[in-house]
PAZAPA-4460 file (N, C-alpha, C; in steps of 0.05 Angstrom, whole numbers, plus 32768, in hexadecimal, padded with zeros to 4 digits):
% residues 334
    n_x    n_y    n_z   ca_x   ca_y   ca_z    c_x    c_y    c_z   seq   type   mol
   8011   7FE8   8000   8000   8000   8000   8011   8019   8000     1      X     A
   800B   802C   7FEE   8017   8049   7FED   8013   805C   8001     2      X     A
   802A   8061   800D   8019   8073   8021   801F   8091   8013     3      X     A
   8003   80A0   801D   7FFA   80B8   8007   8004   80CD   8022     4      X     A
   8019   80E2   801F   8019   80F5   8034   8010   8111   802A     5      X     A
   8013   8125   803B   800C   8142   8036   801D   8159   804D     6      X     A
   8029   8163   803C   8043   8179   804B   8037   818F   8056     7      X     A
   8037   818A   806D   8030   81AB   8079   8045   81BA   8079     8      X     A
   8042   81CA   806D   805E   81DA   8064   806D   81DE   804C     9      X     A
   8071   81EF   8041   8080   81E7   8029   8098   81F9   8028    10      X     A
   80A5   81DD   8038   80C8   81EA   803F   80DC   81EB   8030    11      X     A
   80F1   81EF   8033   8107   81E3   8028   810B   81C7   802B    12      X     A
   8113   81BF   8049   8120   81A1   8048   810F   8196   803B    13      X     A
   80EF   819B   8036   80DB   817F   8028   80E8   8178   8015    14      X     A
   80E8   8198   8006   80EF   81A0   7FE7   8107   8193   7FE0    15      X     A
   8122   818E   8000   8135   8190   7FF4   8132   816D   7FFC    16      X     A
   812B   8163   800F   8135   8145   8015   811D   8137   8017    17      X     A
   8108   8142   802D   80F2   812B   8033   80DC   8123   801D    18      X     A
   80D6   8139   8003   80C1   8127   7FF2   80D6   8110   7FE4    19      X     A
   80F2   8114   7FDD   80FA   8101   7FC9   80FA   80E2   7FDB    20      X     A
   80FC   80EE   7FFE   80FF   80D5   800A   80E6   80C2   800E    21      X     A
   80CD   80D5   800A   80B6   80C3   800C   80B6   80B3   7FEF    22      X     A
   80B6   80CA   7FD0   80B5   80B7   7FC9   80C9   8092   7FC1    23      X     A
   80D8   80A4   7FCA   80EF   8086   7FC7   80F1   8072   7FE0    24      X     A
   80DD   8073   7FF5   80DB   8060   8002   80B6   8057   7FFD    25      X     A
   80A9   8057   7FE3   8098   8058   7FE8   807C   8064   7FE7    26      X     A
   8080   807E   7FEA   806F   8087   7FF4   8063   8099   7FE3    27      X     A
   804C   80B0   7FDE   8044   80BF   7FCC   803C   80E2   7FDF    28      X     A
   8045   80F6   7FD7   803A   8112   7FD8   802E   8112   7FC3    29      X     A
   8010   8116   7FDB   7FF6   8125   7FCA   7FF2   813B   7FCC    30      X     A
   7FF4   8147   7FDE   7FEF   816B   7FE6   8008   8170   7FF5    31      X     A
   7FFC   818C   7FFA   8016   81A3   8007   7FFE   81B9   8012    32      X     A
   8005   81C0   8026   7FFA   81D8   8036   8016   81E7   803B    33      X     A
   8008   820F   8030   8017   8220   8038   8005   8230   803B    34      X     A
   800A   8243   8053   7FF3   825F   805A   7FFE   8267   8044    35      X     A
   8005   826F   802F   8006   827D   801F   7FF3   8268   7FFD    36      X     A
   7FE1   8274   7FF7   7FCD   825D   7FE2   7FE5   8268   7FC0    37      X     A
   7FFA   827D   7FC4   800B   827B   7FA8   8024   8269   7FAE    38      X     A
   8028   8270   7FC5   8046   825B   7FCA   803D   823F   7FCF    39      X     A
   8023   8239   7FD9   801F   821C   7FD3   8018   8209   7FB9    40      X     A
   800F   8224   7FA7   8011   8215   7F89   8024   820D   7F82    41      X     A
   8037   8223   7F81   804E   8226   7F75   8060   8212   7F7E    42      X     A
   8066   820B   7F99   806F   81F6   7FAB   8068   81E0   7F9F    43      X     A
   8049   81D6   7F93   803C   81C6   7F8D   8046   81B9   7F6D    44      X     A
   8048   81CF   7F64   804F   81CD   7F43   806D   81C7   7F42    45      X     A
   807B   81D9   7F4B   8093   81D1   7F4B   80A0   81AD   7F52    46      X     A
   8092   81A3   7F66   80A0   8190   7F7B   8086   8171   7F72    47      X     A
   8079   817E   7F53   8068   8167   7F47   8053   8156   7F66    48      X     A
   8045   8168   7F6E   802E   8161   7F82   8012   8169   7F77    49      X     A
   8004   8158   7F7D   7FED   815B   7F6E   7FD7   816F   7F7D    50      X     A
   7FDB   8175   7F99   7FC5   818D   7F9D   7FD3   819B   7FAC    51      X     A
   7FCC   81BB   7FB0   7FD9   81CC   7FC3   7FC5   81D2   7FD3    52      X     A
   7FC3   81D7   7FF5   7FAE   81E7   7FF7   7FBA   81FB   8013    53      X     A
   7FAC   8211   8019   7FB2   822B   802E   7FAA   8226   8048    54      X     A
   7F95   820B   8050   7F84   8210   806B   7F96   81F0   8076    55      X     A
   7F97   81F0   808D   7FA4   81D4   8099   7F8D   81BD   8093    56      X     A
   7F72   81D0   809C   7F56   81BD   809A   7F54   81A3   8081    57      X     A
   7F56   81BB   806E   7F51   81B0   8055   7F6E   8192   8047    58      X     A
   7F7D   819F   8053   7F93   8185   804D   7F8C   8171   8062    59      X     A
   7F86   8173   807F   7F85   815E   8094   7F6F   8150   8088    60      X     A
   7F50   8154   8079   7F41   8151   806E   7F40   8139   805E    61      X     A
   7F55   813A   804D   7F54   812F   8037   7F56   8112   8036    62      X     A
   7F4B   8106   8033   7F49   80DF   8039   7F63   80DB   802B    63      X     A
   7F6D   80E6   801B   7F78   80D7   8015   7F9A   80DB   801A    64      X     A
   7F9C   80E8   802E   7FB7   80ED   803D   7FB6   80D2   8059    65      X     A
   7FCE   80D0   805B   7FCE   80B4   806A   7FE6   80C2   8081    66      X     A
   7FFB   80D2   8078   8007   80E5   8089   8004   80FE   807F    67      X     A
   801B   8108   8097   8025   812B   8097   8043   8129   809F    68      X     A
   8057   813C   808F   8064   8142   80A1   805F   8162   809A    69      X     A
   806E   816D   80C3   8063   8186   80C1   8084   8191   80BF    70      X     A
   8088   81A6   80AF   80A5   81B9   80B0   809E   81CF   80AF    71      X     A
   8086   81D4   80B8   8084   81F4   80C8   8096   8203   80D4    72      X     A
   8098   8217   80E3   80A8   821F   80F4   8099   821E   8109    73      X     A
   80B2   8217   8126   80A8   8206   8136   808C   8213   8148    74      X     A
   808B   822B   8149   8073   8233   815B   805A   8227   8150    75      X     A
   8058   821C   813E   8043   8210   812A   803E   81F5   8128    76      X     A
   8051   81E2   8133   8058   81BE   813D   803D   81B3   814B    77      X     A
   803F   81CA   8160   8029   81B5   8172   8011   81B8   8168    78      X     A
   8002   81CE   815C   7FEA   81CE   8155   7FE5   81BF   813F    79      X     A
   7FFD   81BE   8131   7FF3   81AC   8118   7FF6   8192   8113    80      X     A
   8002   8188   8128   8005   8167   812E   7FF1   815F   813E    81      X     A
   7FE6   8172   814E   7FCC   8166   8162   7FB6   8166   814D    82      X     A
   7FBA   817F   8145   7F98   817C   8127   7F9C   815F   8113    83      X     A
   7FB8   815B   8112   7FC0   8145   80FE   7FB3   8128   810B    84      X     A
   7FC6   812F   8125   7FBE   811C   8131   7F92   810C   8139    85      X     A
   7F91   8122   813F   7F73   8123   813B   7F66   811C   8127    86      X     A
   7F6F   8121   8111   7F65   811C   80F2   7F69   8104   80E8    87      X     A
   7F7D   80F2   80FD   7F83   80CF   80EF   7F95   80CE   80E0    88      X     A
   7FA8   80E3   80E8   7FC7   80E0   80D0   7FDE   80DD   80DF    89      X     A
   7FF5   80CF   80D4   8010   80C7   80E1   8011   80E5   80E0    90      X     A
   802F   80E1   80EE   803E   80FE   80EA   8055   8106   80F5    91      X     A
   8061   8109   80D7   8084   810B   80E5   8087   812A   80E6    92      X     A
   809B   812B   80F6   8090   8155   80FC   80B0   815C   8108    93      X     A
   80C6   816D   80F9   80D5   8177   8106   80D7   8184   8120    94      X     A
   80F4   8184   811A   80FA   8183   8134   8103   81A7   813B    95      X     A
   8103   81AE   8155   80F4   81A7   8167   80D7   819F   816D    96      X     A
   80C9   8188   8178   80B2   817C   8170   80A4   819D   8176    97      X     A
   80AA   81AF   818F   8097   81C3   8196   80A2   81D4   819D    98      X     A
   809C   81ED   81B0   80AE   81FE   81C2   80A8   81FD   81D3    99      X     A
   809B   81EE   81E5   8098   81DE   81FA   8099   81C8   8206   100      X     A
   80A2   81BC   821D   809D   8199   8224   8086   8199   8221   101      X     A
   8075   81AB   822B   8053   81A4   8231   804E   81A5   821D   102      X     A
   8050   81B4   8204   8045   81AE   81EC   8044   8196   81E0   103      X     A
   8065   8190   81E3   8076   8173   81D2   8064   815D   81E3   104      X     A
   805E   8158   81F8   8048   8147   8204   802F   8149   81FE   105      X     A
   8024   815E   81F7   8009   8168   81EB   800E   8156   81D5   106      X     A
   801B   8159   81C2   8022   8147   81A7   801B   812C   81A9   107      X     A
   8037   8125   81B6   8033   810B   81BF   801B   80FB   81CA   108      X     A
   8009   8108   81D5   7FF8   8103   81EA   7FDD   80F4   81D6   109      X     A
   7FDE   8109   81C7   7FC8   810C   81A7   7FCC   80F7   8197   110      X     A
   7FE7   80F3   8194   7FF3   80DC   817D   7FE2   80C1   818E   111      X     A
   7FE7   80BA   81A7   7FE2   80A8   81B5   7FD2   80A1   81B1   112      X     A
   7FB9   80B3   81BA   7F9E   80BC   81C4   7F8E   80AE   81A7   113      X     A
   7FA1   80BB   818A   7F8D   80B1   816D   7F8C   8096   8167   114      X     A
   7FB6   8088   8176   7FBA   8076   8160   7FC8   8079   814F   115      X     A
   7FDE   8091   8145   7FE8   8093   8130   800A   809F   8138   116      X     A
   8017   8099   812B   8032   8096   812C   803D   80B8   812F   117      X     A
   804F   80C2   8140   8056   80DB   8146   8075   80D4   8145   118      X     A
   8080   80DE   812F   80A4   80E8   8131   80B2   80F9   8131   119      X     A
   80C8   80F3   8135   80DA   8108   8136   80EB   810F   811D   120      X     A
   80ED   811F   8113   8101   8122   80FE   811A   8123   8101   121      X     A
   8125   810E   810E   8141   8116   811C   8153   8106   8105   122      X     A
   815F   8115   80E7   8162   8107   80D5   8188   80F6   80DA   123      X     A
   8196   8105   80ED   81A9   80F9   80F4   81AF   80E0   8101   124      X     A
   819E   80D8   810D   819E   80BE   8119   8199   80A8   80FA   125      X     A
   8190   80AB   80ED   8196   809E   80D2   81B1   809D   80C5   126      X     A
   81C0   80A8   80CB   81D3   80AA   80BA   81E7   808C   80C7   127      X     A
   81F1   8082   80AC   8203   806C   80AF   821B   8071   80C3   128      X     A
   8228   8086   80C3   823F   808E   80D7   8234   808C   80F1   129      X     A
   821F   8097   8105   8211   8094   8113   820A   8073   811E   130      X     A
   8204   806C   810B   81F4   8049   810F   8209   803C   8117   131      X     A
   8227   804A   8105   823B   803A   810B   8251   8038   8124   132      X     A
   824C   8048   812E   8254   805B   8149   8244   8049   8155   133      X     A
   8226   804A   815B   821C   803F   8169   8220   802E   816D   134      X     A
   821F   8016   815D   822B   8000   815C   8244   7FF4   816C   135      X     A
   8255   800D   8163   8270   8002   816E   8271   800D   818E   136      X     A
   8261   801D   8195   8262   8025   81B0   8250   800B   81C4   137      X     A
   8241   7FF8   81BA   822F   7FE7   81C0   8234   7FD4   81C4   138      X     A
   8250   7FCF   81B3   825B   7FB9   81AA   8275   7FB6   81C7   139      X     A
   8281   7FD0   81D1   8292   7FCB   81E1   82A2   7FD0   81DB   140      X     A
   82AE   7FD9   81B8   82C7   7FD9   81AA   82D3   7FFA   81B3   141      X     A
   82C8   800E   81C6   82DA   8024   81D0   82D7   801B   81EF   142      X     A
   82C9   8002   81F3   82D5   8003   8219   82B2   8012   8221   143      X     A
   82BB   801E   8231   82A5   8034   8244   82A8   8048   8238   144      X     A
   8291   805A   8232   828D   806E   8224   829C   8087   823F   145      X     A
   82AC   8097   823F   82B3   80AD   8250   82A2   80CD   8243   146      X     A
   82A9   80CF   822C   82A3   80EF   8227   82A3   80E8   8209   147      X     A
   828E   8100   81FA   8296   80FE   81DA   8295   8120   81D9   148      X     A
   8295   8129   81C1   8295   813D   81B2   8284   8142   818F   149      X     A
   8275   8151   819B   8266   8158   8183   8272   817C   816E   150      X     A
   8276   8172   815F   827A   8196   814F   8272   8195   813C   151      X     A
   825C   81A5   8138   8240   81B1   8125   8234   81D6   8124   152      X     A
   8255   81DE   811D   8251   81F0   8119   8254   81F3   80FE   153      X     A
   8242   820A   80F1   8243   820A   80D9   823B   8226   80C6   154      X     A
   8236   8227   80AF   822E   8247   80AF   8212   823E   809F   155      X     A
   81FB   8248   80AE   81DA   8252   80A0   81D9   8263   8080   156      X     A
   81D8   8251   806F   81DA   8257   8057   81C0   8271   8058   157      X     A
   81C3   8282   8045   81B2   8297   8047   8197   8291   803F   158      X     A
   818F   8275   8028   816E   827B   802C   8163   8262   8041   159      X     A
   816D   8261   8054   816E   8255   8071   816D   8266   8081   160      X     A
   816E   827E   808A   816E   828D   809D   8154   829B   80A0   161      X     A
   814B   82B2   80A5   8132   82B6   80A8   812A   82B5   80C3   162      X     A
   8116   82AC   80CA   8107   82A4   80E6   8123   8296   80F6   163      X     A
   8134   827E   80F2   814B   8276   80FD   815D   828A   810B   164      X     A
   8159   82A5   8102   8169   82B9   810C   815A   82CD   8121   165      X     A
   814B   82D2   8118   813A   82E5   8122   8123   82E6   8129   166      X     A
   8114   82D3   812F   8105   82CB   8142   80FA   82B6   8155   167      X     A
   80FF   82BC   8171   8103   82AC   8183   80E5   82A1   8183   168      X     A
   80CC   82A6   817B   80B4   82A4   8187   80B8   8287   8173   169      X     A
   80BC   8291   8157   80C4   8271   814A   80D0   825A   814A   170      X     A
   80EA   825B   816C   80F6   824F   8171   8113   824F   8161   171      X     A
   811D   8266   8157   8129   826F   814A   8148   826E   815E   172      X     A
   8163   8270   8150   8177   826B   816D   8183   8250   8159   173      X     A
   81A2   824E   8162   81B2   8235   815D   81AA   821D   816E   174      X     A
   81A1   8222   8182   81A0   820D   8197   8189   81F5   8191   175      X     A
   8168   8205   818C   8154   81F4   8189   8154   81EC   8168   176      X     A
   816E   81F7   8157   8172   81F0   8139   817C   81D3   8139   177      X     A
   819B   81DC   814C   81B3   81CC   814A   81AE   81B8   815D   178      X     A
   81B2   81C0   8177   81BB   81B7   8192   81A8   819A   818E   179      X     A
   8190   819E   818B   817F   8186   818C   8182   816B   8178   180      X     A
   818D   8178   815F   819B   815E   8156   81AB   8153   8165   181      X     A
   81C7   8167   816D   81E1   8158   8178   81D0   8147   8190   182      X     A
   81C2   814B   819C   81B1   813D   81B9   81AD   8128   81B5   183      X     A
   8193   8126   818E   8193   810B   818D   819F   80F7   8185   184      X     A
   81AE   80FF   8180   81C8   80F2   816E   81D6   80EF   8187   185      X     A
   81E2   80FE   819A   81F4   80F4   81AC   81EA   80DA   81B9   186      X     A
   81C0   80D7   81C1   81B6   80C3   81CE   81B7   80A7   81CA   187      X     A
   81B2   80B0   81A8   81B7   8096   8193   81D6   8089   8192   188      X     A
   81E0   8095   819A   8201   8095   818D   8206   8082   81AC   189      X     A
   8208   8092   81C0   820C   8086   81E0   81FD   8070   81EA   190      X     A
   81DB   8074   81DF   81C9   8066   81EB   81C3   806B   820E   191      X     A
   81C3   808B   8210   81C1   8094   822C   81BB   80AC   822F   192      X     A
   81AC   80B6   8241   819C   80CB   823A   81A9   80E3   8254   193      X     A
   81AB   8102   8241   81BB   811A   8251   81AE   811C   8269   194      X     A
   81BA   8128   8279   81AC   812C   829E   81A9   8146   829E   195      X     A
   81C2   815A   8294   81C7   8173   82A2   81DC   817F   8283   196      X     A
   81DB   8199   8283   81E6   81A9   8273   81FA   81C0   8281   197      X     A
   820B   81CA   826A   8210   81DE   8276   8213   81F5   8258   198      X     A
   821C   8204   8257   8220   8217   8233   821C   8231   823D   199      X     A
   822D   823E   8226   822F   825E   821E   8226   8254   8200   200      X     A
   8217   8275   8204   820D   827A   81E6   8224   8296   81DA   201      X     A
   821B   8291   81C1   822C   82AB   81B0   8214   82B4   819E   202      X     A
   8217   82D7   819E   8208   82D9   8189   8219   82EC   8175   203      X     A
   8226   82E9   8161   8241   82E2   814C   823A   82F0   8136   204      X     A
   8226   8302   8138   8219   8310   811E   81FF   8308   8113   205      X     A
   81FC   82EE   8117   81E8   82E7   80FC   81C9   82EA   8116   206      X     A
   81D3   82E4   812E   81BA   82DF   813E   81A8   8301   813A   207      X     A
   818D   8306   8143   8185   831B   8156   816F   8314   8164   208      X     A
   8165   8326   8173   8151   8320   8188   815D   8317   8196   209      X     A
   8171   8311   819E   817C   82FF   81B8   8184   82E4   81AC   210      X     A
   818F   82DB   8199   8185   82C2   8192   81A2   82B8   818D   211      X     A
   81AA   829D   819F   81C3   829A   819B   81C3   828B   8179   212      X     A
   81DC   8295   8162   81E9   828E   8151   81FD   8273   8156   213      X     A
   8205   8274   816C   8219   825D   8177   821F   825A   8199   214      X     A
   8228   823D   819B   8226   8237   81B2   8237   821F   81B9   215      X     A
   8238   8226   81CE   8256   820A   81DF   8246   81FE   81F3   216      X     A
   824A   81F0   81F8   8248   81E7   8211   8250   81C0   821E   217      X     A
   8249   81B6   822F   824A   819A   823A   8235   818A   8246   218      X     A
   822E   8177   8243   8215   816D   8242   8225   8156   825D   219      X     A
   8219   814C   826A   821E   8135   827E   8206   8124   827A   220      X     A
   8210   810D   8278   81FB   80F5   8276   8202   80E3   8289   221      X     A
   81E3   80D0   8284   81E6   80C2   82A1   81F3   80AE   82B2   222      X     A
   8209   80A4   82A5   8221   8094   82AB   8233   80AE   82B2   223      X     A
   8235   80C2   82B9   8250   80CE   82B7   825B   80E0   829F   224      X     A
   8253   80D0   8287   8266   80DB   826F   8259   80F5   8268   225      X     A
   826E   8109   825F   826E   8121   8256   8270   812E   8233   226      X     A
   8263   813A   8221   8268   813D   8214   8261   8161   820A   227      X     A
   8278   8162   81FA   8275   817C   81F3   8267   8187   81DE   228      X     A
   825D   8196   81D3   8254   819B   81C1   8257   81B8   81AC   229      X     A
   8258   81C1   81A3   825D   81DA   8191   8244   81E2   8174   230      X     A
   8236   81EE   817B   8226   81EC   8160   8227   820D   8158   231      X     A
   821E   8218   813F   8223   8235   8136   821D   8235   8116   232      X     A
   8210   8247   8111   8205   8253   80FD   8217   8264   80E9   233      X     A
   8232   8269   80F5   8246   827B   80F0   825D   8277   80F1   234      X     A
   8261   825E   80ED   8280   8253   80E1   827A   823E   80CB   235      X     A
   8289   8252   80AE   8285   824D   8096   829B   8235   808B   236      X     A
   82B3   8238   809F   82C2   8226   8092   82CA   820A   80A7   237      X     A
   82C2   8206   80B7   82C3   81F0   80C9   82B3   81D5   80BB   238      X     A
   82C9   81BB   80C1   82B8   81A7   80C0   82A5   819D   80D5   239      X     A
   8298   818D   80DC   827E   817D   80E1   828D   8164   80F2   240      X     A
   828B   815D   810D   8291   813E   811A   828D   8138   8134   241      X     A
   828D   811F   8137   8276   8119   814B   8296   80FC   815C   242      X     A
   82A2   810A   8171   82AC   80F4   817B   82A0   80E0   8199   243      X     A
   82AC   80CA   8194   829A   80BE   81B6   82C3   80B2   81BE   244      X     A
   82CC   80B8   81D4   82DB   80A9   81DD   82E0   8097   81F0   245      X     A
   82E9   8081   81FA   82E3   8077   8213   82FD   8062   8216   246      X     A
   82F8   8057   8230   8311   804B   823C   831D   8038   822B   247      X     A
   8314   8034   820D   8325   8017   8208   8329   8028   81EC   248      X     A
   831C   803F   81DE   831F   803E   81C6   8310   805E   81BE   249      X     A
   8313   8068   81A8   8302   8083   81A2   82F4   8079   8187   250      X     A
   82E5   8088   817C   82D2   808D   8163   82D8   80A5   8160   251      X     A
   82E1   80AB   8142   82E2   80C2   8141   82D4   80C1   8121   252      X     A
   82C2   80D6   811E   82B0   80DD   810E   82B5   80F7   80FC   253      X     A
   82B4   80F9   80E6   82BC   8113   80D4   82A5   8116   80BF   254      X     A
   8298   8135   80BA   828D   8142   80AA   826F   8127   80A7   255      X     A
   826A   811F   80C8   824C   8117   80C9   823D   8129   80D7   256      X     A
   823A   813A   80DE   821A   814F   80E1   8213   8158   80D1   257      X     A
   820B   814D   80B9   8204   815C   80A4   81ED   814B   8097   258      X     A
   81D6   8153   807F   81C4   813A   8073   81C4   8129   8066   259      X     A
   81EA   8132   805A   81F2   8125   803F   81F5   8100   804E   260      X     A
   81F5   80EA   8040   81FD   80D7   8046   8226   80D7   8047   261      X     A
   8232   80E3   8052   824B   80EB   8054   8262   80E2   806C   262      X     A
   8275   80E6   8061   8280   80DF   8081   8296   80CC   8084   263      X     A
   82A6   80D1   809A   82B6   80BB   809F   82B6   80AB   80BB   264      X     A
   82B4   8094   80CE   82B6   8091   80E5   82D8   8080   80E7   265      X     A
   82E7   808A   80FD   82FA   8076   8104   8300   8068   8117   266      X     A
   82FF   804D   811F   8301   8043   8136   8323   804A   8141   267      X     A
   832B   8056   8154   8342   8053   815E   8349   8042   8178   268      X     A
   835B   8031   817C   835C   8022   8194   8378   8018   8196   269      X     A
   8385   8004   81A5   839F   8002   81A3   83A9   7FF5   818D   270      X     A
   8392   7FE9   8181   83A0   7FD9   8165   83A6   7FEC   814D   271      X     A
   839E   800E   8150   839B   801C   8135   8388   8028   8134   272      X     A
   8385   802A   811B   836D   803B   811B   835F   8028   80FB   273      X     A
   8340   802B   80FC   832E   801C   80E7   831B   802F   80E2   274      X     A
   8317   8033   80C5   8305   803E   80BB   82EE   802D   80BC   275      X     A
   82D1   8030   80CD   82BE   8024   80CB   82B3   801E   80AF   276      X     A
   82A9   8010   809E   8292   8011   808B   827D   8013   8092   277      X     A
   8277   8032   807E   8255   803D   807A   824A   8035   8060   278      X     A
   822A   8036   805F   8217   8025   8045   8212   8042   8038   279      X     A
   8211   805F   8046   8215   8077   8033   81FB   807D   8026   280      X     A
   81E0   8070   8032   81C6   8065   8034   81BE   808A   803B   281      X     A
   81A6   8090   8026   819E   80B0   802B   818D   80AF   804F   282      X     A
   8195   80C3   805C   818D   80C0   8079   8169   80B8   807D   283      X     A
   8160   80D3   8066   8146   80D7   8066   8136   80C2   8055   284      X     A
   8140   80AF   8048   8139   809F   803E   8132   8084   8050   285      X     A
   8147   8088   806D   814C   806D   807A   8130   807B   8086   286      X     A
   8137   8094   809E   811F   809B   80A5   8101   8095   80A5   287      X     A
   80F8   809A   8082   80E7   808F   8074   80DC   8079   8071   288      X     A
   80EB   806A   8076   80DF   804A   8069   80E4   8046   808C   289      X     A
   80EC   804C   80A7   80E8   8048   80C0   80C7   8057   80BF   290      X     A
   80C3   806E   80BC   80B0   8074   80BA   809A   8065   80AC   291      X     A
   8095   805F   8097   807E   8051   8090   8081   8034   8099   292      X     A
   8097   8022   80A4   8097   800C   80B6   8080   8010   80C3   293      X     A
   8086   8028   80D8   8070   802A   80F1   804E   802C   80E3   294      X     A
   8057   803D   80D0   8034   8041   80C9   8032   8023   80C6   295      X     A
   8036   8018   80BD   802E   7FF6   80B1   802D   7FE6   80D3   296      X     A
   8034   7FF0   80E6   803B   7FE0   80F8   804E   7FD0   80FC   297      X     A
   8062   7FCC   80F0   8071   7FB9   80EA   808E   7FC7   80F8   298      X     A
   8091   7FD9   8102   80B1   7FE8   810D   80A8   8001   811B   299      X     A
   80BB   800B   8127   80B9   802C   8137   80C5   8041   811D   300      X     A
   80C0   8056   8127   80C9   806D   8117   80E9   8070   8121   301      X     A
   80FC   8085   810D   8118   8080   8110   811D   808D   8133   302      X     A
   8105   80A0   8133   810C   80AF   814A   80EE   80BB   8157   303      X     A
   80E4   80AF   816D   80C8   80B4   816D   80C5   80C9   8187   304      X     A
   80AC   80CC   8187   80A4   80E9   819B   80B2   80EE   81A8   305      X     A
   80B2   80D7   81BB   80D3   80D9   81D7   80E5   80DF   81CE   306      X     A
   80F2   80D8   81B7   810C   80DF   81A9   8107   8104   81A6   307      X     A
   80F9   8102   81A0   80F0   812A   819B   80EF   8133   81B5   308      X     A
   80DB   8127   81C3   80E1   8138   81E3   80F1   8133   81F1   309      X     A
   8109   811E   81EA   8123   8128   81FA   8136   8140   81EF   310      X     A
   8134   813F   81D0   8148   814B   81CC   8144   816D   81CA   311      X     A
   811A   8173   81D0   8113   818D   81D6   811C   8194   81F3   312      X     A
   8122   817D   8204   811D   818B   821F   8141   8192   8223   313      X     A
   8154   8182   821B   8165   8186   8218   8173   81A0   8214   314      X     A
   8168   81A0   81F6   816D   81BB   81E9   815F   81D9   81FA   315      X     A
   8142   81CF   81FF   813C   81E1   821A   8151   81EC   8235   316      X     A
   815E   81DB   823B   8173   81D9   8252   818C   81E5   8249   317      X     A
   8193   81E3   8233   81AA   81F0   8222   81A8   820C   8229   318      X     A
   818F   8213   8220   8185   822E   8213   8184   823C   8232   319      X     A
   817D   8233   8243   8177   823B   825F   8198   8241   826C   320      X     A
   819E   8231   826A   81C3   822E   8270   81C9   8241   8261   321      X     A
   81CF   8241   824C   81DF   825C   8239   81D0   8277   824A   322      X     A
   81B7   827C   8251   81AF   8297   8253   81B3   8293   826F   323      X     A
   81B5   8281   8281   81B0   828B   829D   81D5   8280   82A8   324      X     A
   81E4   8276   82A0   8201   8274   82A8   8208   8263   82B7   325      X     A
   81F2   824F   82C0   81E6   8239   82D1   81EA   8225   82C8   326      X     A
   81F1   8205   82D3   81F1   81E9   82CB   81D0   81EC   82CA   327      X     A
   81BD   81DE   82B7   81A2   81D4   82BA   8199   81B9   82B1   328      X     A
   8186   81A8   82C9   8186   8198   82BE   8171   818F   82AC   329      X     A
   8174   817D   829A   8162   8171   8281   8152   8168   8295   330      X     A
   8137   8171   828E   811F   8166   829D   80FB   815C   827E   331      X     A
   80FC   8148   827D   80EC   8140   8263   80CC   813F   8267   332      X     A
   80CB   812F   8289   80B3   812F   8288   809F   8111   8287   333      X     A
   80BB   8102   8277   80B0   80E6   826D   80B1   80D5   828F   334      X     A
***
């Protein structure tokens, strides 16, 4: 069976990654909703979708949508996943799921309540470098995990910026962009979930309203281990990597925070060092076909509600730490 979806939103990433991933795992875009009824044609025509429409009503409506994903900007998540949810449709919905825990539970709560599948768009936990890390940290082959390092600083290409810069009410800021990937990705990667934060924010030019551009800080998880993190909107020439080290051995990871299927991982230990083998498999594609598993019943999503409300409350705690100068701890709720 085809599953038929409908884009709330007509974003970039759809435009740039998630319609080619539905259709190549499968799946079919029938509509597109944009408050705007010219940019949803146009959206529509361009990206070969067969209806556009302006009202959320009228797309949740339609029998013949089976999902949603929503890429609104985030002040817009919860209301439109609960209506979704209400209406009898899956729904995968970037990340941050909300700008609240209580919201991101409001979500969740709905998804439960219908029956229908709620995810996270956390497209890094897909990536082969990641799986492979995981693996090898699971496996025993670095010993005990001590501390890793994440660096995902990068520069906000200009028709990316917008609301990301300058407005906080949208959830706008490096932290609830960036920070919450590195979170889920660090959970997936460790298999253990942050306690307490600490970070300074920077705001480096590109931010206003208050809105940090970049940010440092250290995450403590609940064995002990520490990891650092760096994310930023405003370093153009830096690479991308994600290390885990521990008592018997390190992983060290190059130019993976990114969507491309890319990358290198290296096992280091006393025998040398080994380049892991990656399958180089499109992230959003793996995503995808995890996603319609679940609709079928047959598997979980790559990264589901909980996976979103850890890495919101997280990123919450970041954001609190950078402005108040304070350790805070991750509090979810679950």
């Amino acid at each position: 069976m085809t599953n038929r979806w409908g884009l709330i939103g007509a974003s970039t990433i759809a435009r740039e990654w998630v319609i080619g991933a539905i259709r190549a795992t499968g799946g079919e875009v029938v509509s597109v909703m944009s408050s705007s009824p010219q940019r949803a044609a146009a959206y529509a025509s361009e990206n070969g979708i067969g209806k556009a429409v302006s009202d959320l009503d009228a797309l949740l409506a339609d029998p013949e949508i089976d999902a949603v994903y929503i890429s609104t900007t985030n002040e817009l998540h919860r209301d439109q996943a609960i209506a979704a949810a209400r209406a009898g449709k899956h729904i995968l919905c970037e990340k941050p799921l909300a700008m609240t825990l209580e919201d991101a539970h409001r979500m969740r709560d709905a998804a439960r309540t219908a029956g229908v599948v709620l995810a996270t768009n956390h497209h890094l936990r897909n990536a082969a470098s990641h799986k492979a890390m995981r693996d090898a940290v699971a496996a025993g082959r670095i010993g005990k995990p001590l501390s890793a390092r994440v660096f995902h600083a990068v520069y906000l290409p200009p028709h990316l910026q917008g609301w990301r810069l300058d407005n906080p009410k949208a959830g706008g800021g490096v932290i609830l962009d960036i920070t919450v990937h590195d979170t889920d990705t660090l959970r997936f990667v460790l298999g253990q979930d942050p306690v307490e934060v600490t970070a300074f924010g920077q705001t480096g030019g590109l931010g206003k309203a208050g809105l940090e551009d970049a940010v440092m800080g250290v995450m403590r998880f609940e064995d002990g281990l520490i990891a650092q993190f760096h994310d930023g909107f405003t370093t153009k020439y830096a690479e991308t990597g994600f290390e885990v080290h521990g008592t018997e051995g390190s992983l060290i990871a190059r130019n993976v925070m990114t969507q491309r299927p890319v990358g290198t991982v290296v096992l280091r230990d006393a025998q040398g060092e080994q380049t892991l083998p990656l399958d180089g498999r499109n992230l959003y594609e793996t995503g995808l076909a995890a996603f319609h598993a679940a609709m079928a019943g047959t598997g979980l999503p790559a990264a589901t509600a909980e996976d979103g409300i850890w890495s919101l409350a997280t990123g919450l705690a970041v954001v609190e730490a950078a402005r108040s100068g304070r350790a805070v701890t991750v509090q979810t709720g679950l």
